[in-house]
Backbone as numpy.savetxt, mean C-alpha at the origin, in Angstrom:
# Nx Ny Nz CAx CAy CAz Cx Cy Cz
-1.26 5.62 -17.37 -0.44 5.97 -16.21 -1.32 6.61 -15.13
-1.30 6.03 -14.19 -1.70 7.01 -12.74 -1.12 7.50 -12.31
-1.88 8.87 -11.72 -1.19 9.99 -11.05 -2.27 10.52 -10.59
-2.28 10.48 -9.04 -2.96 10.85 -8.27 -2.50 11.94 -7.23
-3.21 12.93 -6.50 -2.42 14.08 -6.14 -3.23 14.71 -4.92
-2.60 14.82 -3.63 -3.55 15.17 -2.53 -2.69 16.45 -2.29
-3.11 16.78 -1.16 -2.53 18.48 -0.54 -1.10 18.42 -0.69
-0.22 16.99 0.04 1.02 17.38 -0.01 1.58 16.22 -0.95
1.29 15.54 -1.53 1.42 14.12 -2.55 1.21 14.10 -3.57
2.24 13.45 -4.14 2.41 13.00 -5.80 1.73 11.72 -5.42
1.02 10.55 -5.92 1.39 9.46 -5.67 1.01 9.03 -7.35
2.02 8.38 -8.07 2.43 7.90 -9.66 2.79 6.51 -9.90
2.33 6.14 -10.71 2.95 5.18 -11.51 4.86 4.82 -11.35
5.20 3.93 -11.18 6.79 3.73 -11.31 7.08 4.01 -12.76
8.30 4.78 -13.10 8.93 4.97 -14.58 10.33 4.10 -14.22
10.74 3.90 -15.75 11.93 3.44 -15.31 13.30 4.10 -14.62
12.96 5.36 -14.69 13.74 6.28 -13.69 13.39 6.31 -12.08
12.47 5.51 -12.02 12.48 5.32 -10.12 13.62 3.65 -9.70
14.09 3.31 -10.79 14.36 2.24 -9.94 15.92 2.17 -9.04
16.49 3.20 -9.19 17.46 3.31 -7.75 16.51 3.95 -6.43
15.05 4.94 -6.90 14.72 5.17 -5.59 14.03 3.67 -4.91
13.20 2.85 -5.91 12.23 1.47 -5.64 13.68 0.76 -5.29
14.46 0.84 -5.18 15.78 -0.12 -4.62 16.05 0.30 -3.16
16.21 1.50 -3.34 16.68 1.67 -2.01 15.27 1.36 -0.87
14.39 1.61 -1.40 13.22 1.70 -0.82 12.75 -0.13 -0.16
13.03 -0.56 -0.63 12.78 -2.07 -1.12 13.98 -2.95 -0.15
15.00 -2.23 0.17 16.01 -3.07 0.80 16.01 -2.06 2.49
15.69 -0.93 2.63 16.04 -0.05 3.62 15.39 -1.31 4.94
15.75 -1.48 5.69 15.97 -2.22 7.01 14.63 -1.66 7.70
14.67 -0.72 8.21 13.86 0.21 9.08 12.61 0.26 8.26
12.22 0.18 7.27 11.03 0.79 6.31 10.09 -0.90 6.03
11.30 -2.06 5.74 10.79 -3.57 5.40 10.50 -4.00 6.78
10.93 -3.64 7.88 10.69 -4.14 9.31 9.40 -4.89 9.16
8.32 -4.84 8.94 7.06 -5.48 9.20 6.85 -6.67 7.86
7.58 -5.88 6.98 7.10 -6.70 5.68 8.30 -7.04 5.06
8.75 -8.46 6.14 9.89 -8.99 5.30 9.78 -9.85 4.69
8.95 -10.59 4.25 8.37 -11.28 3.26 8.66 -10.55 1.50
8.53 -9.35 1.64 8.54 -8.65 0.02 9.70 -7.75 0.37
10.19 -7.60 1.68 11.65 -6.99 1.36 12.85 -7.50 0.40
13.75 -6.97 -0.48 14.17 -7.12 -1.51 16.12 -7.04 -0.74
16.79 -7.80 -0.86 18.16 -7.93 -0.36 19.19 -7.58 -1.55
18.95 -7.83 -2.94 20.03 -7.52 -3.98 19.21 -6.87 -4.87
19.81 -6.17 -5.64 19.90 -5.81 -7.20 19.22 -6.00 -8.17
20.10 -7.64 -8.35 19.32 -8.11 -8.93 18.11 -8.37 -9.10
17.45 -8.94 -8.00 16.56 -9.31 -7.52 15.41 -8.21 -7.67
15.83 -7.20 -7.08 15.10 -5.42 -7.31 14.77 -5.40 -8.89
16.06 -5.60 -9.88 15.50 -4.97 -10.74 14.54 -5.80 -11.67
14.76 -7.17 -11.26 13.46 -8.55 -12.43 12.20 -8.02 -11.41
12.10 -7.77 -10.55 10.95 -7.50 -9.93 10.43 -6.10 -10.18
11.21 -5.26 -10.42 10.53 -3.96 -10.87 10.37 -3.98 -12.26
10.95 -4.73 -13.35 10.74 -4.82 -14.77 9.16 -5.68 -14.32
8.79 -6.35 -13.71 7.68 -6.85 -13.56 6.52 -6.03 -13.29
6.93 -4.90 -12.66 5.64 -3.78 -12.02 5.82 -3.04 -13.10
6.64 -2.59 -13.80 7.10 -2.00 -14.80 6.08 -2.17 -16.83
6.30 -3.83 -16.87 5.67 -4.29 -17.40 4.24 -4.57 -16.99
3.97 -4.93 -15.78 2.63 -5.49 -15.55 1.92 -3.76 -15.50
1.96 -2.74 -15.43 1.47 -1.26 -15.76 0.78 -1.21 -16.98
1.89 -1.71 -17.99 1.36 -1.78 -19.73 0.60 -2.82 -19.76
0.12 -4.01 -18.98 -0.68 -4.95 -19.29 -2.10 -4.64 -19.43
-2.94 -5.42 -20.19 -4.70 -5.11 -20.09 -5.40 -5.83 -19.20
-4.16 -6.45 -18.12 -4.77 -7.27 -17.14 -4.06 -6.87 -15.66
-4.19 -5.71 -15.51 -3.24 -5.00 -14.59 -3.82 -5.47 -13.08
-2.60 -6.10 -12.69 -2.67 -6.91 -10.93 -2.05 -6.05 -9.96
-0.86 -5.38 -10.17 -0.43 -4.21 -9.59 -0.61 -2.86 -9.46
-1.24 -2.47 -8.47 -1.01 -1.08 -8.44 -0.33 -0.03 -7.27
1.10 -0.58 -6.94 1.46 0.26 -6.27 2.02 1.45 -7.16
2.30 2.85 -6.02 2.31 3.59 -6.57 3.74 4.37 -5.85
4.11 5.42 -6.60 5.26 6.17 -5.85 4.98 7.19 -4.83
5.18 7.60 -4.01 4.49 8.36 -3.20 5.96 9.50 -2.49
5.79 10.92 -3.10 6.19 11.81 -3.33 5.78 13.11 -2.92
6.64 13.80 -2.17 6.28 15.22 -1.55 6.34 16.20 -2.72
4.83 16.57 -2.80 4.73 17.44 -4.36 5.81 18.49 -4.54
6.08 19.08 -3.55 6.72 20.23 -3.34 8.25 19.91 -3.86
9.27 18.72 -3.34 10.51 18.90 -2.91 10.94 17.50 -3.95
9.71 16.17 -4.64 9.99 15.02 -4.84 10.82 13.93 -4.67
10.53 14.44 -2.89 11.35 13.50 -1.76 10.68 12.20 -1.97
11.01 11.12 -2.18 10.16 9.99 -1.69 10.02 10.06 -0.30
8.38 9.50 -0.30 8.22 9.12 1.12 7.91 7.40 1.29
7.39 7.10 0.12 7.11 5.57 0.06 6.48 5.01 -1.42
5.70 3.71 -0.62 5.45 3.19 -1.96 3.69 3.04 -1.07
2.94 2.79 -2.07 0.90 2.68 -1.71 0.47 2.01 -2.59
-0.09 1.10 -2.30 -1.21 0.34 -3.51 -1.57 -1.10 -3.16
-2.10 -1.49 -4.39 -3.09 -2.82 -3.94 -2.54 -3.52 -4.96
-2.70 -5.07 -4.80 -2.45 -6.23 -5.40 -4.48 -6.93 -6.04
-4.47 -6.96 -7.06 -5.92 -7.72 -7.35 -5.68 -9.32 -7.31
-6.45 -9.42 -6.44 -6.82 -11.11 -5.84 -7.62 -11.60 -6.20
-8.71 -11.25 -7.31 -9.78 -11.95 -7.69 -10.55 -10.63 -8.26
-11.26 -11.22 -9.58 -12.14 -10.37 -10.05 -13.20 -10.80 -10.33
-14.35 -10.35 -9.67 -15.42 -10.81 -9.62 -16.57 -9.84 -10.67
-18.09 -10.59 -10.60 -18.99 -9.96 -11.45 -19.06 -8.48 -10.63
-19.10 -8.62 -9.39 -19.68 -7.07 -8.29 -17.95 -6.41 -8.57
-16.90 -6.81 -9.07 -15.70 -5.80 -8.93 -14.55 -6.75 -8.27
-13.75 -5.99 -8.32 -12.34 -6.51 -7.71 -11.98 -6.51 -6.72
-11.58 -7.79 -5.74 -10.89 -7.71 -4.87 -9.78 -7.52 -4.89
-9.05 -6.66 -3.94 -7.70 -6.29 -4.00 -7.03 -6.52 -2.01
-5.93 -6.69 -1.91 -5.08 -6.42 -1.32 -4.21 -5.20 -0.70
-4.16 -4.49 -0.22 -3.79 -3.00 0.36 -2.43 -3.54 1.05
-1.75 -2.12 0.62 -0.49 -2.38 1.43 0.53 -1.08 1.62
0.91 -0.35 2.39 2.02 0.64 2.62 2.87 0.76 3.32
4.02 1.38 2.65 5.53 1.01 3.26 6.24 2.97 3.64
6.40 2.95 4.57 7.21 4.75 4.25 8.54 4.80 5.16
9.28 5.69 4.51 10.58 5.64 5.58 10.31 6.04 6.84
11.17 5.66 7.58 10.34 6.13 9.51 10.39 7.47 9.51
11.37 8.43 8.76 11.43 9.88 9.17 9.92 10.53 8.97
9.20 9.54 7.84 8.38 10.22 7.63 6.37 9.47 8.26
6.78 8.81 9.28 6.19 8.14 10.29 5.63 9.32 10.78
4.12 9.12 11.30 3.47 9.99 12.09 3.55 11.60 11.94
3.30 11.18 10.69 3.06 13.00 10.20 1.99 12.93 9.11
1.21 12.11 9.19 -0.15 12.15 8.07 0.36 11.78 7.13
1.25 11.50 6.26 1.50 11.53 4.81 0.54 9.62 4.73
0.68 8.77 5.12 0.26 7.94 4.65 -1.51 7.58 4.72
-1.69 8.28 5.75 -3.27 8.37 5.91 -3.68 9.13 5.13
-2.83 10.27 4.21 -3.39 11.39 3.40 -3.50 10.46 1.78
-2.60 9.53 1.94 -2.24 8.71 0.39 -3.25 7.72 0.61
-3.46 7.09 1.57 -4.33 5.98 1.84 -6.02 6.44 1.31
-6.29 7.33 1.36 -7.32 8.41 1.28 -7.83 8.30 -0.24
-6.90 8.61 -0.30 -6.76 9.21 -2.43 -6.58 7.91 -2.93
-5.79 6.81 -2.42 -5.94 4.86 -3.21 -7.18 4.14 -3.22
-8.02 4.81 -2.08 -9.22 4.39 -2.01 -10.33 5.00 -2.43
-10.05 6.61 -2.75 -11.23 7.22 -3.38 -10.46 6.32 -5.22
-9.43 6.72 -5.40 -9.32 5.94 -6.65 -10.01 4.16 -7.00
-9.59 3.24 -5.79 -9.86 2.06 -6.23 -11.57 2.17 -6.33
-12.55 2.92 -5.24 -13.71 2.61 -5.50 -14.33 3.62 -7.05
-13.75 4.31 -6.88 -14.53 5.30 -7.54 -13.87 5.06 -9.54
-12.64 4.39 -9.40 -11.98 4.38 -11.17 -11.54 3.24 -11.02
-11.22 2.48 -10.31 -10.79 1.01 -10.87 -11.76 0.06 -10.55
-12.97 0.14 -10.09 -13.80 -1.25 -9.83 -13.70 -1.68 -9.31
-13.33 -1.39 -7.40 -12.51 -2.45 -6.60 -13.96 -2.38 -5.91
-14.24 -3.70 -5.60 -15.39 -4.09 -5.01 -15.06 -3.84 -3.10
-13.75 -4.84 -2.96 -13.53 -5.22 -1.43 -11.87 -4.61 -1.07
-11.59 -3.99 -0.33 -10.27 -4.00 -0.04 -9.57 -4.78 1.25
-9.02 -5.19 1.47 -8.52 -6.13 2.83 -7.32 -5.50 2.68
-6.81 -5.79 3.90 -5.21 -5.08 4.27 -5.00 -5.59 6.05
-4.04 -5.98 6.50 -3.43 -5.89 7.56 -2.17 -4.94 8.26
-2.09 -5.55 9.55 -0.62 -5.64 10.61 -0.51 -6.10 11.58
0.66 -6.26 11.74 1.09 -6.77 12.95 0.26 -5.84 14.80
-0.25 -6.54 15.11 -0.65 -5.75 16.20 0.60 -4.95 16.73
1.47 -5.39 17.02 2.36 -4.10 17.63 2.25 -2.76 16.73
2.42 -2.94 15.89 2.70 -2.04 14.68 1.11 -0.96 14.76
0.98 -0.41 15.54 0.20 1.11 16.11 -0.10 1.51 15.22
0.84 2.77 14.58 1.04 3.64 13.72 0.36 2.98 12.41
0.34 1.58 11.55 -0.12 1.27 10.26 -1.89 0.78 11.00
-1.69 0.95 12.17 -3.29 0.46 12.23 -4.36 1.44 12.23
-3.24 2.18 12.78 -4.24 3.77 13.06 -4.43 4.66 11.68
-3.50 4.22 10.63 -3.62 4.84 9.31 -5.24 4.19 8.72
-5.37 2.61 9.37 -6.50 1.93 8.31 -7.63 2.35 9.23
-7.84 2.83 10.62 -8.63 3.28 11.53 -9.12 4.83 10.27
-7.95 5.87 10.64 -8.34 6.44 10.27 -9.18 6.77 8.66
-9.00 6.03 8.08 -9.72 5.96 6.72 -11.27 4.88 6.34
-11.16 4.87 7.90 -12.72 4.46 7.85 -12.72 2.33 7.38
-11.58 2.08 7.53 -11.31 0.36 7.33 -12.09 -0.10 8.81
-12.32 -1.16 8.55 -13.58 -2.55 9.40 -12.22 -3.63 9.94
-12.14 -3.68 11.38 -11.13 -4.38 11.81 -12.10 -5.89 11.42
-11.94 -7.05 11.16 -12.29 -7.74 10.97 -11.75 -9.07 11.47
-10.48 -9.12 12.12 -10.12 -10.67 12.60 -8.79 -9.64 13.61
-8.55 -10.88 14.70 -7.15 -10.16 15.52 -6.84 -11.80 15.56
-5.66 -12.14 15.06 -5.36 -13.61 15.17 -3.99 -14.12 16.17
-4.24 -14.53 17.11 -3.15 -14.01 18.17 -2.14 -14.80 17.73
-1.09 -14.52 18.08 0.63 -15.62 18.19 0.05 -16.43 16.34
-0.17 -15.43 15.48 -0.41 -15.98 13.81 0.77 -15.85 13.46
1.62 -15.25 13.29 2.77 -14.88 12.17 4.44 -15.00 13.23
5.22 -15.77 12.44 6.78 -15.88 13.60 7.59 -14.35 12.74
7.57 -13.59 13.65 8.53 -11.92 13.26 9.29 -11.67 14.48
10.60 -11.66 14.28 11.74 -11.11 14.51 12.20 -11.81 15.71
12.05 -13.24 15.58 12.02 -14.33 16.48 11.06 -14.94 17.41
9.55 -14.24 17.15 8.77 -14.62 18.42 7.52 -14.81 17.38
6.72 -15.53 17.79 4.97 -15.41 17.54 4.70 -14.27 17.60
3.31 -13.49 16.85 2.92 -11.99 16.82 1.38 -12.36 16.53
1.05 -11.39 17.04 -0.80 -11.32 16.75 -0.95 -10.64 15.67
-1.53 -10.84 14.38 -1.83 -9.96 13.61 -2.93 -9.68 13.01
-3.57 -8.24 13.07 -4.91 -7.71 12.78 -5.21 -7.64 11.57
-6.82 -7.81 10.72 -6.97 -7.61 9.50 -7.85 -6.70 9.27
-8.01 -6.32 8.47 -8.95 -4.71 8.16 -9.60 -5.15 6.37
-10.96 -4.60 6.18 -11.40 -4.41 5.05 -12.63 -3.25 5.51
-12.92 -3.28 3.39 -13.86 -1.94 3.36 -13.97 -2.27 2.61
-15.30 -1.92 2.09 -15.86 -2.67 0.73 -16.67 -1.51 0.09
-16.63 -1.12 -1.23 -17.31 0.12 -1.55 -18.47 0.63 -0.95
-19.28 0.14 -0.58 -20.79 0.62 -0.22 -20.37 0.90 1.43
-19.24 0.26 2.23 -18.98 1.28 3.30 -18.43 2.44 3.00
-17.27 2.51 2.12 -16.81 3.50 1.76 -17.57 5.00 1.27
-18.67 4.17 0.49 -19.64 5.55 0.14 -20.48 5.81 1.08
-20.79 5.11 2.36 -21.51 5.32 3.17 -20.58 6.97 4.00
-19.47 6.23 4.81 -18.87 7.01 5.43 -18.25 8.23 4.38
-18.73 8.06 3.30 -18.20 9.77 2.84 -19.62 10.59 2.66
-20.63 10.22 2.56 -21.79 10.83 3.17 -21.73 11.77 4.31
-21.12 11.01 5.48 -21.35 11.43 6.73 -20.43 12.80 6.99
């Protein structure tokens, strides 16, 4: 089980006691806005997909690692953090990055503070060689989270993705351990 823990953050493993919060979390309108592709509409649907993160935790071939992300103090959810593994290579794992938080809790550090601690974890205890992650160029606030943690803008692909009726430009970001240990030097 992971459990990772910054100044104001839980960020854990899902139990099977998160899955009315991973529901609500998973369907909330305002929070899936960017990522409606993995936004979740029923129940059902929520709960074969969380028996899947659920199960894939206990696996010896673990592809998931999002995590719960929790105000240590009060164990408000604030969201969900983690990476998907896309390939495992001889130099380490590539993974996928991704974070979701409710808007109340938009622009108050909590996700740049979690983003922080997924990446001292992926380089430093899970073997993650490369991390990649995007957004939507409009979307400010998730770019400035991968700015601030020291991520490599790497592609801006204009009118790429059709969201919320129109063409959108969307930016990609990676970091690959040996930047990562560079910029914590500095």
């Amino acid at each position: 089980m992971i459990r990772l823990e910054t100044e104001r953050l839980c960020l854990r493993d899902y139990t099977e006691a998160d899955f009315e919060a991973y529901y609500k979390l998973k369907t909330d309108d305002r929070t899936m806005y960017y990522l409606q592709d993995i936004k979740l509409d029923d129940r059902e649907t929520a709960w074969d997909e969380f028996r899947e993160v659920l199960a894939d935790r206990e696996s010896g071939h673990r592809k998931y690692y999002f995590l719960h992300m929790e105000i240590k103090e009060t164990h408000e959810q604030v969201g969900s953090i983690g990476y998907t593994v896309v390939d495992d290579t001889p130099v380490g794992k590539i993974v996928h990055l991704g974070y979701f938080t409710y808007p109340e809790f938009w622009g108050k550090g909590y996700t740049s503070e979690a983003l922080g601690k997924v990446l001292e974890y992926a380089f430093t205890e899970d073997n993650v060689y490369r991390v990649t992650t995007g957004c939507l160029k409009e979307n400010a606030g998730s770019e400035r989270v991968m700015q601030k943690n020291g991520m490599i803008k790497e592609a801006e692909h204009v009118d790429y993705e059709w969201h919320d009726g129109r063409m959108k430009t969307r930016l990609e970001y990676r970091l690959l351990k040996k930047e990562w240990e560079r910029g914590k030097e500095q």
